[in-house]
N, CA, C and O atoms as a GROMACS GRO file, in nm:
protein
  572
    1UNK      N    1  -0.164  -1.314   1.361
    1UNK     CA    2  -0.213  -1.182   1.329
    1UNK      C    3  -0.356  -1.193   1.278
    1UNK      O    4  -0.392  -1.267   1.187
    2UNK      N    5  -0.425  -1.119   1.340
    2UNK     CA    6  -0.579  -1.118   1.263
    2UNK      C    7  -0.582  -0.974   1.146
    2UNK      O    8  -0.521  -0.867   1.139
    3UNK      N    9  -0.670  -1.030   1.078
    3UNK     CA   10  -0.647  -0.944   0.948
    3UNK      C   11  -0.770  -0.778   0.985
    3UNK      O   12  -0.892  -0.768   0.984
    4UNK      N   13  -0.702  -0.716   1.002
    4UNK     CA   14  -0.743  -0.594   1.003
    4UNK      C   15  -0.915  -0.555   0.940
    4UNK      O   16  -0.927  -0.583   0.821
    5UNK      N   17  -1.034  -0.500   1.002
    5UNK     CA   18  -1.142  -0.465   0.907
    5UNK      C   19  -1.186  -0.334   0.939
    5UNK      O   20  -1.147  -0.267   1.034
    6UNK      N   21  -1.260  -0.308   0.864
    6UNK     CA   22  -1.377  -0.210   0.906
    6UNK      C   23  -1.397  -0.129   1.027
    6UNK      O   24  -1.518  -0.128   1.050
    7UNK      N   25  -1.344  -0.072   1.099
    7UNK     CA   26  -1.432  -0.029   1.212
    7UNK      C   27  -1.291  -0.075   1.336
    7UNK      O   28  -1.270  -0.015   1.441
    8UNK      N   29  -1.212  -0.196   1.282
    8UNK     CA   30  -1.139  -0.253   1.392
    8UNK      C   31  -0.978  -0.233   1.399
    8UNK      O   32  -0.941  -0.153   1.313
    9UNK      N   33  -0.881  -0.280   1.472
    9UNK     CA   34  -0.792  -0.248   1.484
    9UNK      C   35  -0.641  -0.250   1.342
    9UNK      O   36  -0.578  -0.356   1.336
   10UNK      N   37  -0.612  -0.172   1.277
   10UNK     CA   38  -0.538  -0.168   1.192
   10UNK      C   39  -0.413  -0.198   1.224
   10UNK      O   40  -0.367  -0.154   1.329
   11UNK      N   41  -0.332  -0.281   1.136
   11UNK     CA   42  -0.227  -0.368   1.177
   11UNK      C   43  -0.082  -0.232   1.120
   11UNK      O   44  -0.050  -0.183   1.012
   12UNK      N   45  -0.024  -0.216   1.291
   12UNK     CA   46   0.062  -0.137   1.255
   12UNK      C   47   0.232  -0.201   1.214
   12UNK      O   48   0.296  -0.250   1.307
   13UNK      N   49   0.286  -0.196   1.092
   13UNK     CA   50   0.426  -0.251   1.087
   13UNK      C   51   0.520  -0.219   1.178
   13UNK      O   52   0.508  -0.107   1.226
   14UNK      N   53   0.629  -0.300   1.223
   14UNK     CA   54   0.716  -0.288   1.342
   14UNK      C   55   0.855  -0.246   1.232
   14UNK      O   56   0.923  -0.144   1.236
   15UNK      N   57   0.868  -0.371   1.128
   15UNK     CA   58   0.961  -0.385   1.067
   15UNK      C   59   0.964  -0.297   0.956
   15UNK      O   60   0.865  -0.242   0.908
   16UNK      N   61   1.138  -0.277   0.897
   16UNK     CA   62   1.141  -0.212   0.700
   16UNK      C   63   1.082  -0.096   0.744
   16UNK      O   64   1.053  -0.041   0.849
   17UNK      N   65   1.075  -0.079   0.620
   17UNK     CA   66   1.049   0.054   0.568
   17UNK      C   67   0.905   0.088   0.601
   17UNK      O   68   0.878   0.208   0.611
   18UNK      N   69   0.811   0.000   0.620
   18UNK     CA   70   0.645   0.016   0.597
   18UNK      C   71   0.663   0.078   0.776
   18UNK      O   72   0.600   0.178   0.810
   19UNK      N   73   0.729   0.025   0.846
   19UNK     CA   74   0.747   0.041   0.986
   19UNK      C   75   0.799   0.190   0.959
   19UNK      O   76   0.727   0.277   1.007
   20UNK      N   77   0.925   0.239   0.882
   20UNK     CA   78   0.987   0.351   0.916
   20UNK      C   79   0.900   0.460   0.904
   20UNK      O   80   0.890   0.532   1.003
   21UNK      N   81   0.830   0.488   0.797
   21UNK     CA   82   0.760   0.551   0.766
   21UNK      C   83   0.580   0.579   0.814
   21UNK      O   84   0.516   0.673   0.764
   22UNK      N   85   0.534   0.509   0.888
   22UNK     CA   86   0.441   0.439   0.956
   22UNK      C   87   0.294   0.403   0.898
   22UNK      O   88   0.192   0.452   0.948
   23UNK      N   89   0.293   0.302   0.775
   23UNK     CA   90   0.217   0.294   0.756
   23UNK      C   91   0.139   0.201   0.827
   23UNK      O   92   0.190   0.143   0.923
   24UNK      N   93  -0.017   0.171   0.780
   24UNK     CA   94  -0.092   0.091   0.879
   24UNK      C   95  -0.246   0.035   0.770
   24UNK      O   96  -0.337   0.095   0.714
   25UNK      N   97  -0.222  -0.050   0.780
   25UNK     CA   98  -0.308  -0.137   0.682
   25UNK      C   99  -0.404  -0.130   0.789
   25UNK      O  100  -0.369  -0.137   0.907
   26UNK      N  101  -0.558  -0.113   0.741
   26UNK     CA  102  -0.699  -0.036   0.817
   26UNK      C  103  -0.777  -0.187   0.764
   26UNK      O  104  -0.828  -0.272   0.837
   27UNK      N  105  -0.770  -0.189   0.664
   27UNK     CA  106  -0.858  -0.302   0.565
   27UNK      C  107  -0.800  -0.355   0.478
   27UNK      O  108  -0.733  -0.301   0.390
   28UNK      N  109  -0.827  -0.497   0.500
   28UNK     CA  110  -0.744  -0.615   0.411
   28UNK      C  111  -0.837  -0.764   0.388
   28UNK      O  112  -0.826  -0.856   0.470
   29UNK      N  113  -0.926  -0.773   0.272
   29UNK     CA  114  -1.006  -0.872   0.217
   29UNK      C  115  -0.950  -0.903   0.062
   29UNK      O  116  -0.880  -0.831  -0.010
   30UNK      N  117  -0.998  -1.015   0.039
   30UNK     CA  118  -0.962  -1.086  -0.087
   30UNK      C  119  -1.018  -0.980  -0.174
   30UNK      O  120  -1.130  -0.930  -0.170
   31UNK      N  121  -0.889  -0.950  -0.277
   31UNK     CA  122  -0.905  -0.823  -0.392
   31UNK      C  123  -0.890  -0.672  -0.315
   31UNK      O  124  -0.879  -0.576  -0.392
   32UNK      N  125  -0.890  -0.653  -0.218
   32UNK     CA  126  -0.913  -0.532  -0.141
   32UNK      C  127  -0.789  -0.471  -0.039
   32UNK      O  128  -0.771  -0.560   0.044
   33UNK      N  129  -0.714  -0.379  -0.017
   33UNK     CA  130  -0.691  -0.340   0.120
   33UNK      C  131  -0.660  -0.174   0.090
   33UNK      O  132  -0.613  -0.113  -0.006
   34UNK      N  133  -0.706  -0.141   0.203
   34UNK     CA  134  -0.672   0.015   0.249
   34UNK      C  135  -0.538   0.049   0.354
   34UNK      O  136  -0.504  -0.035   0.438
   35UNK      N  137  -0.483   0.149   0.344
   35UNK     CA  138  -0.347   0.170   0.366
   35UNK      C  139  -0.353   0.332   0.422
   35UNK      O  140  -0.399   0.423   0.353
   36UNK      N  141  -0.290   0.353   0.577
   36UNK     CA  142  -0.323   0.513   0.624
   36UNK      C  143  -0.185   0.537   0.639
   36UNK      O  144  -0.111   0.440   0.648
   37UNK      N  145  -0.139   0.649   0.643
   37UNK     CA  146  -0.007   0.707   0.698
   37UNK      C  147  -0.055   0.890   0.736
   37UNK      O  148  -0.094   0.980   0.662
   38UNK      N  149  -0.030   0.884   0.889
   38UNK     CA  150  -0.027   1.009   0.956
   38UNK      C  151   0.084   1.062   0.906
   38UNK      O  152   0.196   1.012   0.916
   39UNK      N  153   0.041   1.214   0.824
   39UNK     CA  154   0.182   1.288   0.768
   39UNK      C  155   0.254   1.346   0.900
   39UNK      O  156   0.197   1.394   0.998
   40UNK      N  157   0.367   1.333   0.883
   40UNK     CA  158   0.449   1.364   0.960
   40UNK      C  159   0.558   1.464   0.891
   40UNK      O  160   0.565   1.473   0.768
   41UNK      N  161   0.649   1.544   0.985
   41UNK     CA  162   0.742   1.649   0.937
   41UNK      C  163   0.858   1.592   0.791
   41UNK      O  164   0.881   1.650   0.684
   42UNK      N  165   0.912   1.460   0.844
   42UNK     CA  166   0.980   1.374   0.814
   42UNK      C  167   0.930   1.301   0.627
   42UNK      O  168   1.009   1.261   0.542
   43UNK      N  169   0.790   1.307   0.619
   43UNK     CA  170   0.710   1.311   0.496
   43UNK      C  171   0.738   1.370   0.422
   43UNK      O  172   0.739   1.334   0.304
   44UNK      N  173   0.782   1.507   0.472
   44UNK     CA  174   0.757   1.619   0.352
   44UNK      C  175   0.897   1.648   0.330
   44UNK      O  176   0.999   1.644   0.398
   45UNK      N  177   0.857   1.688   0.168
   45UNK     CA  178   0.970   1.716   0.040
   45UNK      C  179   1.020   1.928   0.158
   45UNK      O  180   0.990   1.986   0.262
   46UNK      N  181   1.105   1.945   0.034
   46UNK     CA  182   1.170   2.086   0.055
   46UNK      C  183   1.068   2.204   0.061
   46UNK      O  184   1.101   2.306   0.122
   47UNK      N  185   0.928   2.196  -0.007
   47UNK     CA  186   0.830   2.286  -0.040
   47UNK      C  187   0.736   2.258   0.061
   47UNK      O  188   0.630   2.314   0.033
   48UNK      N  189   0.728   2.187   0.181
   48UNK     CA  190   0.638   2.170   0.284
   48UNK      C  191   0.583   2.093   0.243
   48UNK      O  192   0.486   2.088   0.319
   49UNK      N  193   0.556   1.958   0.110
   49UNK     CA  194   0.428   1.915   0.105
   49UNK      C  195   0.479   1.745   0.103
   49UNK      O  196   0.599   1.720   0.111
   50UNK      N  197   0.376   1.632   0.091
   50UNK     CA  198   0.426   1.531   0.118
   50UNK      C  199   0.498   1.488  -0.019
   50UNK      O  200   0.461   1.518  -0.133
   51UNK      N  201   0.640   1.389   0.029
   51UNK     CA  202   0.735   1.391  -0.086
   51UNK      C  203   0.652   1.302  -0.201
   51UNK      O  204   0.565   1.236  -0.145
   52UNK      N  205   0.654   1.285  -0.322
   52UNK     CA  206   0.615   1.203  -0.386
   52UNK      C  207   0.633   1.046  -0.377
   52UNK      O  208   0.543   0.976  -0.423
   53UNK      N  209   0.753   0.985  -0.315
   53UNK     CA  210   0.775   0.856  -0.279
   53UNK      C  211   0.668   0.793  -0.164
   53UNK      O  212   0.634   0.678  -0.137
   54UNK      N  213   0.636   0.916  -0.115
   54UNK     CA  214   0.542   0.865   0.000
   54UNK      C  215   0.445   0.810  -0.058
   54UNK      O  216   0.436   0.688  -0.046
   55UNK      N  217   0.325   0.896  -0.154
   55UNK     CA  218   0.236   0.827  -0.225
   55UNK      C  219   0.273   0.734  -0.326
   55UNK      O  220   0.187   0.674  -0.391
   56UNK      N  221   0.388   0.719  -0.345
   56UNK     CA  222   0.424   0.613  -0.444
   56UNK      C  223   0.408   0.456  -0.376
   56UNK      O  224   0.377   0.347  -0.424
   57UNK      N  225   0.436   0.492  -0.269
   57UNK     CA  226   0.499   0.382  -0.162
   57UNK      C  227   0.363   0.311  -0.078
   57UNK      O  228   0.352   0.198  -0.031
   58UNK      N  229   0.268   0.425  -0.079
   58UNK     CA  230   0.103   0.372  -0.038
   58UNK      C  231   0.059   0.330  -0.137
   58UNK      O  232  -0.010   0.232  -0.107
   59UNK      N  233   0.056   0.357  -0.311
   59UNK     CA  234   0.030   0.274  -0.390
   59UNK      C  235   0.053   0.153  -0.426
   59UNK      O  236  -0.030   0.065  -0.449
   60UNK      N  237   0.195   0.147  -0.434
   60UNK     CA  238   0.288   0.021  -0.453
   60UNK      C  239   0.284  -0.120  -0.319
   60UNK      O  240   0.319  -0.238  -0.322
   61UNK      N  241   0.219  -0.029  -0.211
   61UNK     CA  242   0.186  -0.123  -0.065
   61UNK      C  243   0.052  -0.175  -0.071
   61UNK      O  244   0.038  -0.298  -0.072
   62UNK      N  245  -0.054  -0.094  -0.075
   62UNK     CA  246  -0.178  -0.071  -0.113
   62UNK      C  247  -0.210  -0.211  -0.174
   62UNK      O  248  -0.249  -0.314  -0.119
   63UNK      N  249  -0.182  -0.184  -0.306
   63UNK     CA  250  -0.162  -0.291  -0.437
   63UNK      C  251  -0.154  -0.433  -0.427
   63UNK      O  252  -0.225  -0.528  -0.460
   64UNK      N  253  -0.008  -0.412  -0.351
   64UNK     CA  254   0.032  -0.540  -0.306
   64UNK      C  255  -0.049  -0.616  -0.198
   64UNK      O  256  -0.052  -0.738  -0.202
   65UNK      N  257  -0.102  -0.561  -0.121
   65UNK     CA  258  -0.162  -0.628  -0.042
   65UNK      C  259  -0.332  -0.676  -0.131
   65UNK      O  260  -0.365  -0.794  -0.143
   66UNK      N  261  -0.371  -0.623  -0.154
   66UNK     CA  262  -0.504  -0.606  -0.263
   66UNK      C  263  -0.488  -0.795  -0.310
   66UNK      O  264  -0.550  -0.901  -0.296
   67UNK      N  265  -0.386  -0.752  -0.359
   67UNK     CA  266  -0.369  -0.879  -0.483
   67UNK      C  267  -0.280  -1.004  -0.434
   67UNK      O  268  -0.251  -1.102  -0.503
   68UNK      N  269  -0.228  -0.976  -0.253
   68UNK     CA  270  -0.223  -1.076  -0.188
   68UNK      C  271  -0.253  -1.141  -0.063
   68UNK      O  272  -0.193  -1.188   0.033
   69UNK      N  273  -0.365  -1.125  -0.102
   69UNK     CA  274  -0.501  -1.194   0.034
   69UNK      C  275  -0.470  -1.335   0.028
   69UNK      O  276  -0.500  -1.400  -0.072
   70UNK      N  277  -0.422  -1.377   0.113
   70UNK     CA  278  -0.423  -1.592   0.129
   70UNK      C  279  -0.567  -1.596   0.220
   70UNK      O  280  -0.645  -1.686   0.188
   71UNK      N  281  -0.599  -1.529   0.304
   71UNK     CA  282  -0.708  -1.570   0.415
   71UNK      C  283  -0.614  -1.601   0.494
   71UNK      O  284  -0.666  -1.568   0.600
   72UNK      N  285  -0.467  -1.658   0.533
   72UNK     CA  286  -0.394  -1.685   0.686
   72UNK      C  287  -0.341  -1.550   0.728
   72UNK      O  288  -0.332  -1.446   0.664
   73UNK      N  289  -0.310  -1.577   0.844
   73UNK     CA  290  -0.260  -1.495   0.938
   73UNK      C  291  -0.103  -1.474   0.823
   73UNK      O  292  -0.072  -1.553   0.734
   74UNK      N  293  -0.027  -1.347   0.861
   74UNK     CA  294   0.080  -1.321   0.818
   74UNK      C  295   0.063  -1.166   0.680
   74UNK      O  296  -0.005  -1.064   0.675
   75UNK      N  297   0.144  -1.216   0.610
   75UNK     CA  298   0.159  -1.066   0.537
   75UNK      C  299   0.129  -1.130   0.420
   75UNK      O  300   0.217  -1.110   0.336
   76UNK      N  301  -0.010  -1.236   0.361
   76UNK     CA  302  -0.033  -1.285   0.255
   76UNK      C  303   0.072  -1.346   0.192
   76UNK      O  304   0.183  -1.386   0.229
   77UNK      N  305  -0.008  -1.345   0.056
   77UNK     CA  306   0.129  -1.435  -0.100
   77UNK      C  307   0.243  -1.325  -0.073
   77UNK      O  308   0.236  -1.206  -0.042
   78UNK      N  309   0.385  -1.440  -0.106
   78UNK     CA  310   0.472  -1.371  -0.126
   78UNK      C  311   0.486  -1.308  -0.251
   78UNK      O  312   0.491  -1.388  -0.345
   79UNK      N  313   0.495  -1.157  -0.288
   79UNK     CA  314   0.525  -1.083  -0.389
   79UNK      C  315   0.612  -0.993  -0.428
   79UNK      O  316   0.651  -0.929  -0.330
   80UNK      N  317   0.676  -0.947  -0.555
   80UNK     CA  318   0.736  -0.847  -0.553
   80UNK      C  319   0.683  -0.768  -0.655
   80UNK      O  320   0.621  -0.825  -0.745
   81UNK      N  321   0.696  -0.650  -0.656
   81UNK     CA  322   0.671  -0.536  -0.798
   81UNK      C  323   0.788  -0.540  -0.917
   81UNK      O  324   0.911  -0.530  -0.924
   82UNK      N  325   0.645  -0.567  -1.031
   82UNK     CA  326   0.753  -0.594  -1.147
   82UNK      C  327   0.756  -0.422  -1.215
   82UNK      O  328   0.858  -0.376  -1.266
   83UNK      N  329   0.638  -0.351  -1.204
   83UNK     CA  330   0.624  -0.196  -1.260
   83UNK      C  331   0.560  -0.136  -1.163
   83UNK      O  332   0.499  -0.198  -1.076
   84UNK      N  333   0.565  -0.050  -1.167
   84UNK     CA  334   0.518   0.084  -1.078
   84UNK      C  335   0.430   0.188  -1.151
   84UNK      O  336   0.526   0.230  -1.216
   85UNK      N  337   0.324   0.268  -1.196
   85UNK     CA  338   0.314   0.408  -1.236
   85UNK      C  339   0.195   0.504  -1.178
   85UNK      O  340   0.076   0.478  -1.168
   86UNK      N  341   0.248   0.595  -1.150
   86UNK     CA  342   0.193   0.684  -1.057
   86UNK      C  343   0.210   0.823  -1.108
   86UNK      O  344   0.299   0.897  -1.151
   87UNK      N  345   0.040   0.820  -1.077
   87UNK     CA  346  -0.027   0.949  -1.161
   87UNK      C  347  -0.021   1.039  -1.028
   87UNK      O  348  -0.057   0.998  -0.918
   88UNK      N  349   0.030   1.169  -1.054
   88UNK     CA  350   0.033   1.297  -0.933
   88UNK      C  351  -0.043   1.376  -0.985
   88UNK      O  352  -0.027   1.430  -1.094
   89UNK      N  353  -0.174   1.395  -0.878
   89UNK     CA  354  -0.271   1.482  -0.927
   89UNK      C  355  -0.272   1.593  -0.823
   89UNK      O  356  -0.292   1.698  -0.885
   90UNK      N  357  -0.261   1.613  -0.712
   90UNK     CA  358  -0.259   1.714  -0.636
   90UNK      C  359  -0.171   1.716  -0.512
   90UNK      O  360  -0.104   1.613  -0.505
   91UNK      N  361  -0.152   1.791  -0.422
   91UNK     CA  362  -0.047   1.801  -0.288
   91UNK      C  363  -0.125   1.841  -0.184
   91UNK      O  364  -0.214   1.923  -0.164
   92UNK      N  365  -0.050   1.742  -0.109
   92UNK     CA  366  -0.110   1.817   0.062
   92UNK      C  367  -0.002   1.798   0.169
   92UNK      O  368   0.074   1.702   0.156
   93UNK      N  369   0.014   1.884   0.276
   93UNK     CA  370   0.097   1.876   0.359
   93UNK      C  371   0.104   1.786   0.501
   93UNK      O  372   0.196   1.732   0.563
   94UNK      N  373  -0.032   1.795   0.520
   94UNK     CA  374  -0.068   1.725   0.645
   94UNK      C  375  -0.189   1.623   0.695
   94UNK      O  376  -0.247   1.588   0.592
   95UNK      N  377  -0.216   1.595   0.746
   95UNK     CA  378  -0.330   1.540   0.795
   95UNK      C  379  -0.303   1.332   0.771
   95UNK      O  380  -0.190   1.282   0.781
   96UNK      N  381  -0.415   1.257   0.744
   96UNK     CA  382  -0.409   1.165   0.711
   96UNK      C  383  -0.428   1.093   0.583
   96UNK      O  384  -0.543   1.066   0.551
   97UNK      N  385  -0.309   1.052   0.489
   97UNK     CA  386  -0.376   1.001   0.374
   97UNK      C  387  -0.414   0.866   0.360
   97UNK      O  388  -0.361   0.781   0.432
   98UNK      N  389  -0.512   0.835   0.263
   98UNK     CA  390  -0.543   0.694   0.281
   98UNK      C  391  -0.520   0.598   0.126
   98UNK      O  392  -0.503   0.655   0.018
   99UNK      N  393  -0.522   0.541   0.131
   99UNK     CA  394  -0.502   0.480  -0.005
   99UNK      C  395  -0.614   0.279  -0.018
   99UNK      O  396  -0.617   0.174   0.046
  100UNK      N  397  -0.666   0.325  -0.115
  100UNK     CA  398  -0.738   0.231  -0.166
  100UNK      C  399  -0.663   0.142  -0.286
  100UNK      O  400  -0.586   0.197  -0.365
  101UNK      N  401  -0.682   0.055  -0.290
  101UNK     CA  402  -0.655  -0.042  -0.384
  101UNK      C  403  -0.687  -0.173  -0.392
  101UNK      O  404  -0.682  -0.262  -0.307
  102UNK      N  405  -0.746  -0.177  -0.592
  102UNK     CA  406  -0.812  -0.351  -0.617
  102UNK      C  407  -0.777  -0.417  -0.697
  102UNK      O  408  -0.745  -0.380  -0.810
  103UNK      N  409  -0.775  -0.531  -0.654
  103UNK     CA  410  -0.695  -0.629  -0.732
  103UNK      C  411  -0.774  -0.634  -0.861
  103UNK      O  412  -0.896  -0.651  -0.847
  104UNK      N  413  -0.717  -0.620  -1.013
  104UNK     CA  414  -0.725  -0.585  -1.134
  104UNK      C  415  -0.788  -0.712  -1.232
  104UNK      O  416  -0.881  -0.734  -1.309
  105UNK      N  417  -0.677  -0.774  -1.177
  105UNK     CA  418  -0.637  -0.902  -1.261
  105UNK      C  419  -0.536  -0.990  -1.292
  105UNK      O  420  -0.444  -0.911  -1.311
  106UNK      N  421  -0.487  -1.110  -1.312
  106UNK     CA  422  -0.377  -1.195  -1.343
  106UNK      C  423  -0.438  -1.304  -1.335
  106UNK      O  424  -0.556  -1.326  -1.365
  107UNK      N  425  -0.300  -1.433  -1.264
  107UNK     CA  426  -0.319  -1.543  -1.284
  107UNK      C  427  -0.278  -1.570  -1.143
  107UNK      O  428  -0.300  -1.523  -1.031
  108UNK      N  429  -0.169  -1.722  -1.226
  108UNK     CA  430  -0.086  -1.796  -1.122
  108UNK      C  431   0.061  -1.723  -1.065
  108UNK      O  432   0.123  -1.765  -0.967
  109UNK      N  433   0.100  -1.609  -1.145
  109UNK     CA  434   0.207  -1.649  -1.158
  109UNK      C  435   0.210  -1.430  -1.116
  109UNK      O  436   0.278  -1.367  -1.035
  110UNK      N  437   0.137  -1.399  -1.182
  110UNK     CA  438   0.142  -1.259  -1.145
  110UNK      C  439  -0.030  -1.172  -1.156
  110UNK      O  440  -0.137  -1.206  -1.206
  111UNK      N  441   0.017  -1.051  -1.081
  111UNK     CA  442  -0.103  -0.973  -1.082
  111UNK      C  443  -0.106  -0.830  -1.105
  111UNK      O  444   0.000  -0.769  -1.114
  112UNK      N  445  -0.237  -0.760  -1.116
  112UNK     CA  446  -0.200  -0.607  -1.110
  112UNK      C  447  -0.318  -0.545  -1.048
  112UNK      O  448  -0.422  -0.601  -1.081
  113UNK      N  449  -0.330  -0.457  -0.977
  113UNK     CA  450  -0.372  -0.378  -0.896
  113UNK      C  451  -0.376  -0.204  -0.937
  113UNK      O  452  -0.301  -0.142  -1.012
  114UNK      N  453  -0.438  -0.179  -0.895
  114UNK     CA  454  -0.528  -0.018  -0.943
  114UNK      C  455  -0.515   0.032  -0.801
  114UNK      O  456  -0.540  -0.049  -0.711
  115UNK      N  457  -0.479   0.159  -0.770
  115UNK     CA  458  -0.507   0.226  -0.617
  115UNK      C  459  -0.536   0.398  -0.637
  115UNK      O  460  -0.513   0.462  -0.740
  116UNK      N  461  -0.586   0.447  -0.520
  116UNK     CA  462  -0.647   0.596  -0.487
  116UNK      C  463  -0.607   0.650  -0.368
  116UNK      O  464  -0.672   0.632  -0.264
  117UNK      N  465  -0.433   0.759  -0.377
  117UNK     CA  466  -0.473   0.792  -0.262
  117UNK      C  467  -0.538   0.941  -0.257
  117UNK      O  468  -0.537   1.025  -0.348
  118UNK      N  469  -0.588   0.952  -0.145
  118UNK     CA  470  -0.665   1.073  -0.106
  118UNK      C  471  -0.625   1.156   0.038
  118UNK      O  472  -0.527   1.128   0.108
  119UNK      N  473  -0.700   1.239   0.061
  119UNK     CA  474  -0.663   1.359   0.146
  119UNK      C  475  -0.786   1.291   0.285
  119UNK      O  476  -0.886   1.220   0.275
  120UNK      N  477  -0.720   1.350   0.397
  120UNK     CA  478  -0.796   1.323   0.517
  120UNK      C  479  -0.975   1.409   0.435
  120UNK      O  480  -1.084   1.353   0.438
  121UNK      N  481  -0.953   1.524   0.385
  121UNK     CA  482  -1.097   1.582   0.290
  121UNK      C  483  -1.153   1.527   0.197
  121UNK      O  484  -1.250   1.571   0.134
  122UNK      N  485  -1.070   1.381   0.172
  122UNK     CA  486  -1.108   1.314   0.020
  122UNK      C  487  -1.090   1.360  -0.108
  122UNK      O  488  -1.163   1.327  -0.201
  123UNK      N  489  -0.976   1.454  -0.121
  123UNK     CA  490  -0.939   1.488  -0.228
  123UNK      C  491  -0.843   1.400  -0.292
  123UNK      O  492  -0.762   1.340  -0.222
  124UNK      N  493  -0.845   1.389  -0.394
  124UNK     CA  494  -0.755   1.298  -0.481
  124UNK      C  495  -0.645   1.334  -0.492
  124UNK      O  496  -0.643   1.449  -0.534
  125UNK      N  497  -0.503   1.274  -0.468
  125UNK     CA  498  -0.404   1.346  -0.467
  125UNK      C  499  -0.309   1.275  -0.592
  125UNK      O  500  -0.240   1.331  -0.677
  126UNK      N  501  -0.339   1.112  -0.566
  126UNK     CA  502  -0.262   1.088  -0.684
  126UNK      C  503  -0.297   0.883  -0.740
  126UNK      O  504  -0.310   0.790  -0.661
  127UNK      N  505  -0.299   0.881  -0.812
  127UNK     CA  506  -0.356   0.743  -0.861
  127UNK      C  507  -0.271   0.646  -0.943
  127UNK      O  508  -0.200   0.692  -1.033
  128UNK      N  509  -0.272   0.493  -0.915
  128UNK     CA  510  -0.137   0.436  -0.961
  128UNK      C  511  -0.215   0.286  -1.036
  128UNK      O  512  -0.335   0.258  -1.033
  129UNK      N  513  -0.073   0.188  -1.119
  129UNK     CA  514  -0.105   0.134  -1.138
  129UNK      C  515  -0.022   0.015  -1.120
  129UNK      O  516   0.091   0.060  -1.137
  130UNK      N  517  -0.012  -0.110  -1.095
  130UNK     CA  518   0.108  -0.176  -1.043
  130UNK      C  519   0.091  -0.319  -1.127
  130UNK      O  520  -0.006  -0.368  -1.185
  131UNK      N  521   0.207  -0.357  -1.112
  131UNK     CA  522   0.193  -0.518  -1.152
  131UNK      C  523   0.282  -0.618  -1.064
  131UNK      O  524   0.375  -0.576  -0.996
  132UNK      N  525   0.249  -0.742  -1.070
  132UNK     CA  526   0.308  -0.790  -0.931
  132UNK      C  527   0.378  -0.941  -0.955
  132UNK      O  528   0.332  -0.991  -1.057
  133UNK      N  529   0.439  -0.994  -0.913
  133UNK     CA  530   0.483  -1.124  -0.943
  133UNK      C  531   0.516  -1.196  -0.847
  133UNK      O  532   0.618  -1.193  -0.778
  134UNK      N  533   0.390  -1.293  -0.841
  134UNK     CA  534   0.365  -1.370  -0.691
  134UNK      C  535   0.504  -1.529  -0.726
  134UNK      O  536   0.523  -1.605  -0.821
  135UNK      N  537   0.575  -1.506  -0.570
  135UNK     CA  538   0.651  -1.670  -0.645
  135UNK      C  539   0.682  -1.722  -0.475
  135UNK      O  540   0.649  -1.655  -0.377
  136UNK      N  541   0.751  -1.854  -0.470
  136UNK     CA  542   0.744  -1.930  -0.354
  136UNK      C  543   0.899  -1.867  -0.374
  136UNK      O  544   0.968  -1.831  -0.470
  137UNK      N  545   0.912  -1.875  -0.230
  137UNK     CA  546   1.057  -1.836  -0.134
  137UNK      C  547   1.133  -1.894  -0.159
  137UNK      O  548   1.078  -1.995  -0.205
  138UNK      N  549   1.278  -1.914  -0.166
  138UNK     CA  550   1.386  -2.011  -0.170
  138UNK      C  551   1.446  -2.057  -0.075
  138UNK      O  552   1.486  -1.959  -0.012
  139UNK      N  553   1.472  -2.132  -0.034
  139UNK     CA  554   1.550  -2.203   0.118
  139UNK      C  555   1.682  -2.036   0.093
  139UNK      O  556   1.736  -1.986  -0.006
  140UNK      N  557   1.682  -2.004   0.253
  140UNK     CA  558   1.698  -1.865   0.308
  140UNK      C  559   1.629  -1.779   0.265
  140UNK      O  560   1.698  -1.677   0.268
  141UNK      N  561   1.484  -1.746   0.204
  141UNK     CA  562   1.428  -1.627   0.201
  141UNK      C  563   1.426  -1.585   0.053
  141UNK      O  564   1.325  -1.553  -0.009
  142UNK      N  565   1.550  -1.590   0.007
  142UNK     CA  566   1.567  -1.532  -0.100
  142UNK      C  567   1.427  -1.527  -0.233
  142UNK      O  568   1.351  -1.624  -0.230
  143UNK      N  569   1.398  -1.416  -0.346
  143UNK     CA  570   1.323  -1.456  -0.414
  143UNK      C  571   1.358  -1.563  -0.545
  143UNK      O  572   1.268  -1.606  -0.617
   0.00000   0.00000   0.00000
């Protein structure tokens, strides 16, 4: 897999949930990645607008990727989320949102990440904060 930039082809998920929902990592550099999801019908809560898990879920993705750049091909350091919090500042129903997020700070062992998502108009819709806990795999996968 080549890592997604600027201007070039954004790596769309096949698999999980990042697949179900369709997100698509645009930009992905050490400390950095951006995260799009075309709203779809399927997005939105009971009131027409996008459900809150959605932007939870571009933050919490966002993040993670931010704060796990290796430079190889693949889906970076293995990580999981130790906290989540997500600030809801406004609603939108449609179009494309995007989400920014930078790696904060940590160590060896864990990290945390800051993200922004926004409106295809660049309006701010809602802003998060994450923490992460990078660890090696266990013979079958397991963490």
């Amino acid at each position: 897999m080549t890592h997604p930039k600027p201007g070039g082809d954004a790596l769309d998920f096949q698999r999980g949930y990042t697949g179900l929902i369709g997100l698509r990592l645009v930009d992905w550099r050490e400390g950095f990645a951006r995260m799009e999801i075309a709203v779809e019908d399927h997005h939105l809560n009971v009131q027409g607008v996008v459900h809150g898990g959605i932007l939870a879920t571009l933050i919490d993705a966002a993040g993670g990727f931010a704060g796990g750049y290796s430079g190889d091909s693949g889906f970076g350091l293995p990580r999981v989320t130790l906290s989540l919090q997500v600030n809801y500042i406004a609603s939108v129903g449609e179009g494309v949102l995007s989400c920014t997020a930078q790696r904060r700070g940590g160590g060896r062992r864990s990290y945390s990440s800051t993200a922004e998502v926004t409106s295809a108009e660049g309006g701010l819709l809602a802003t998060g904060q994450v923490v992460y806990r990078l660890f090696t795999p266990a013979a079958g996968g397991a963490a």
